[in-house]
C-alpha positions in Angstrom: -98.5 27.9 -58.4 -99.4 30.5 -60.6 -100.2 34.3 -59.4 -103.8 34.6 -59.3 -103.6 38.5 -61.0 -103.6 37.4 -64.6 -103.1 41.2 -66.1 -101.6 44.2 -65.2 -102.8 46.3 -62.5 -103.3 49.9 -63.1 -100.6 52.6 -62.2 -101.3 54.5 -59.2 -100.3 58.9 -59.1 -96.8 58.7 -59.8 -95.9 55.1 -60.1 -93.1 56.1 -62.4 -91.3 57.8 -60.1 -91.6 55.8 -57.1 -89.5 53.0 -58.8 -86.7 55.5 -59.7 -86.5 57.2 -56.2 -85.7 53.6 -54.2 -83.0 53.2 -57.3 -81.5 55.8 -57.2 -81.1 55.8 -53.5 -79.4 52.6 -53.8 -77.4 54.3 -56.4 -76.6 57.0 -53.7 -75.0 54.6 -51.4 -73.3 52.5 -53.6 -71.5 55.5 -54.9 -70.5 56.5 -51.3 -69.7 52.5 -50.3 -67.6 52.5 -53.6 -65.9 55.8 -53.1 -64.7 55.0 -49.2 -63.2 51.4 -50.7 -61.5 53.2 -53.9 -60.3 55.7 -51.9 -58.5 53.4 -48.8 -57.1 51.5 -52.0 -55.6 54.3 -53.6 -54.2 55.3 -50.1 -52.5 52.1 -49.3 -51.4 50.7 -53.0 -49.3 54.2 -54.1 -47.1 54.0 -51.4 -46.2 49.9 -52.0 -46.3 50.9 -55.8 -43.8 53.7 -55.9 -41.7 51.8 -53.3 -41.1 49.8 -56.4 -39.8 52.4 -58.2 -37.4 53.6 -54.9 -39.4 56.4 -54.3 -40.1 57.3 -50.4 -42.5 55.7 -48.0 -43.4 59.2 -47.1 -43.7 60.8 -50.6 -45.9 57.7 -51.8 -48.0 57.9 -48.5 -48.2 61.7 -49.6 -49.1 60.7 -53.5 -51.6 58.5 -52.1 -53.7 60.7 -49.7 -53.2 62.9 -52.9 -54.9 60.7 -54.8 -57.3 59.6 -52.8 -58.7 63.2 -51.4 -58.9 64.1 -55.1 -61.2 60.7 -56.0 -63.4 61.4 -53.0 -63.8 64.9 -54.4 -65.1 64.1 -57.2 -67.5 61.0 -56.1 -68.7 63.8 -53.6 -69.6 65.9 -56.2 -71.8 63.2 -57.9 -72.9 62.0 -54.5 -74.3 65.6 -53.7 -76.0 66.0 -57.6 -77.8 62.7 -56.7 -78.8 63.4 -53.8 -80.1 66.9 -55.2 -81.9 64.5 -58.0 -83.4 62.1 -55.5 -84.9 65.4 -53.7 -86.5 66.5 -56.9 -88.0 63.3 -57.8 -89.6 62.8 -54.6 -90.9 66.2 -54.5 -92.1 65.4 -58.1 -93.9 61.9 -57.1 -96.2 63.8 -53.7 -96.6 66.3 -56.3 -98.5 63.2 -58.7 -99.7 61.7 -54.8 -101.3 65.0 -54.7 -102.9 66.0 -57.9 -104.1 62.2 -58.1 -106.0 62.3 -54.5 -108.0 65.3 -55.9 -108.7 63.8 -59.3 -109.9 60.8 -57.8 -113.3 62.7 -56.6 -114.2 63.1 -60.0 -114.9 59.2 -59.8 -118.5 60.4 -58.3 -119.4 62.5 -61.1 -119.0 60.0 -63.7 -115.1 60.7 -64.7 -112.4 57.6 -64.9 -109.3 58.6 -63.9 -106.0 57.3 -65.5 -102.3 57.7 -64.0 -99.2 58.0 -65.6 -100.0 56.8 -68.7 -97.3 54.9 -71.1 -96.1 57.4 -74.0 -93.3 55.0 -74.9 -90.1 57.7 -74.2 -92.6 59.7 -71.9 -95.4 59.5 -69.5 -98.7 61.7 -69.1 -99.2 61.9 -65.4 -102.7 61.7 -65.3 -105.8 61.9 -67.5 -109.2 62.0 -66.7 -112.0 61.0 -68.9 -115.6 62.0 -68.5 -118.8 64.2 -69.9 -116.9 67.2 -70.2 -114.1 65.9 -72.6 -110.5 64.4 -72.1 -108.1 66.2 -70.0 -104.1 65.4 -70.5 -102.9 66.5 -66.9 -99.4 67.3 -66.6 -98.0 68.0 -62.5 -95.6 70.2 -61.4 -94.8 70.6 -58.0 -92.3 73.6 -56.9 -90.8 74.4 -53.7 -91.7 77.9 -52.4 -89.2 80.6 -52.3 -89.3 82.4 -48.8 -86.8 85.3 -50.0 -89.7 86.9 -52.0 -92.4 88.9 -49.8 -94.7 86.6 -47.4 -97.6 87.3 -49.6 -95.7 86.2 -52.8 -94.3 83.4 -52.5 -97.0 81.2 -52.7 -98.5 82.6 -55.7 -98.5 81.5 -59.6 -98.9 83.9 -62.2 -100.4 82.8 -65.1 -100.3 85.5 -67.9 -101.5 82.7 -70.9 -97.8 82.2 -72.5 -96.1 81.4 -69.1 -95.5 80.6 -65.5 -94.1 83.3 -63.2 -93.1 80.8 -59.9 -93.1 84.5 -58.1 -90.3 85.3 -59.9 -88.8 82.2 -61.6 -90.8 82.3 -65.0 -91.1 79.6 -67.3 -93.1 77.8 -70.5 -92.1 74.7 -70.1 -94.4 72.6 -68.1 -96.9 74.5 -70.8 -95.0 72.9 -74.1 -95.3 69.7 -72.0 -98.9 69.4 -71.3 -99.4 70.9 -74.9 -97.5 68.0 -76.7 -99.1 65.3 -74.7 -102.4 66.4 -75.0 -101.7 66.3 -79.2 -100.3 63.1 -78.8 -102.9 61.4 -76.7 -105.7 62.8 -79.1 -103.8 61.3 -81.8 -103.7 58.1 -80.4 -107.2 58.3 -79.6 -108.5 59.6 -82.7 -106.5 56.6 -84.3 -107.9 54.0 -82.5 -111.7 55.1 -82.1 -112.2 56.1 -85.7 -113.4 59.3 -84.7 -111.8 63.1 -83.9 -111.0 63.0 -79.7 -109.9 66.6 -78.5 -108.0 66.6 -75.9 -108.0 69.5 -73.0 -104.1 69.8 -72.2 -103.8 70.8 -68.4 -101.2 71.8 -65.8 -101.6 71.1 -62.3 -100.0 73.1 -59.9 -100.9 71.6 -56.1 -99.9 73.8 -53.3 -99.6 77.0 -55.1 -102.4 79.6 -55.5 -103.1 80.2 -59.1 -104.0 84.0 -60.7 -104.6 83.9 -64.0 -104.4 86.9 -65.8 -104.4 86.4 -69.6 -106.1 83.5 -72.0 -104.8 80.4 -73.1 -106.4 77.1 -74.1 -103.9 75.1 -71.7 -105.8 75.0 -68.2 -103.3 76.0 -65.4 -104.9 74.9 -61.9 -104.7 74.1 -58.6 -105.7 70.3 -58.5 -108.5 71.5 -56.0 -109.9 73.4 -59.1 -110.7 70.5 -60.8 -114.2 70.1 -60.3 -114.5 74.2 -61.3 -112.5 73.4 -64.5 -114.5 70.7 -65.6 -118.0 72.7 -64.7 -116.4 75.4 -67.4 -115.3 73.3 -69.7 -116.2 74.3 -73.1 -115.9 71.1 -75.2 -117.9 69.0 -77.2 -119.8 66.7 -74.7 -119.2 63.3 -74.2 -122.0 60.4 -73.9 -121.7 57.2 -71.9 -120.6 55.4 -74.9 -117.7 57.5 -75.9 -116.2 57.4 -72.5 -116.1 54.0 -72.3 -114.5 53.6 -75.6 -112.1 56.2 -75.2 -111.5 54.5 -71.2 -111.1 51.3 -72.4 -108.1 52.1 -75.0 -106.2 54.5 -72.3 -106.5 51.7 -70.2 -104.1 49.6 -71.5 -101.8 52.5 -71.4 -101.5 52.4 -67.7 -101.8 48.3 -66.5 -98.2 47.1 -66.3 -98.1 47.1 -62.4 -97.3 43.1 -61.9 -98.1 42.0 -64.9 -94.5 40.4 -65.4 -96.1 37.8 -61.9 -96.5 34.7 -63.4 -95.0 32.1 -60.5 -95.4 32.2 -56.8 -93.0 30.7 -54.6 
């Protein structure tokens, strides 16, 4: 019988990264399954091995634990960085849960909303299209520092050339959101036939934003979406033009399933 979904379905916030986290969790304990069964070979074959060569039982059961204390030394290193990874891209993919479960009340004031959108080497995370433009939304979620003063640590600073995570400062999720807001309005402007701006915009859920200098990359809160689209100052769209430029993003984002063609 054939699967009744005969194209893809749409990405949901963070797709992306929910199929890396269960993978590299598996990777996680194959590493550890792997390192316990390396490491009880090593112990027992050095021993039988050197035997050959007359050396002691005890110096090769010695050589052995040797050997296999240094080989679970170094799996536990990688075990602990993937484990650190792992961390990162969860707290990455309820950062996307969250930016996407604000974005998706902009469906009532006539927006379509668009998640993690196929760059080909990249992804955008979100992009919402509607009467006050295109907006290329990059997330980035942060864990809060508690060994900065109580009133800190919550806080973004904005200064229009970078982020100051109360005290960890950085441009890069700016550069980010800046390149794939060029390269969506390429794509856009290729395929419509006409000039399609697009607003380049970091979202920072869970951290209070103060913005203190001017830039034209939006640096939010997701709960300040509906204020940043009410101050948007770009060129209007009309019905037409954001179905047009809807209907090509959306095959940017339908993959979900699509490979379904038999069920058992």
């Amino acid at each position: 019988m054939k699967h009744p979904f005969t194209r893809g379905l749409r990405r949901p916030p963070g797709y992306s990264l929910s199929v890396q986290i269960p993978e590299l969790q598996m990777e996680a304990v194959s590493r550890m399954f792997f390192a316990v069964v390396i490491g009880t070979t090593i112990t027992v074959v050095a021993p039988i091995a050197l035997g050959i060569f007359g050396v002691p039982s005890w110096v090769g059961m010695l050589v052995g634990i040797a050997g296999a204390f240094g080989w679970g030394c170094v799996e536990a290193g990688r075990f602990i960085r993937l484990l650190a990874l792992i961390r990162r891209k969860r707290l990455g993919w309820e950062g996307e849960l969250a930016t996407g479960e604000q974005l998706n009340q902009l469906y009532a004031h006539g927006y379509d909303i668009l998640h993690d959108l196929d760059g080909g080497r990249f992804n955008i995370d979100h992009v919402a299209v509607g009467p006050a433009g295109v907006f290329a939304i990059e997330t980035k979620a942060r864990v809060k520092s508690q060994g900065v003063e109580k009133e800190e640590y919550w806080r973004a600073d904005f200064d229009g050339r970078q982020i100051d995570f109360a005290g960890y400062r950085t441009a890069a999720p700016l550069k980010q959101a800046q390149r794939n807001a060029e390269w969506l309005s390429r794509q856009l402007t290729s395929a419509i036939g006409e000039a399609v701006a697009v607003q380049p915009v970091v979202a920072l859920p869970g951290w209070y934003v103060n913005r203190s200098g001017k830039s034209d990359i939006r640096v939010v809160n997701p709960i300040e979406f509906g204020k940043m689209i009410r101050g948007s100052r770009a060129r209007p769209l009309d019905s037409s033009m954001i179905q047009r430029i809807a209907h090509q993003l959306d095959a940017l984002c339908r993959d979900v399933a699509k490979d379904k063609q038999v069920v058992r």
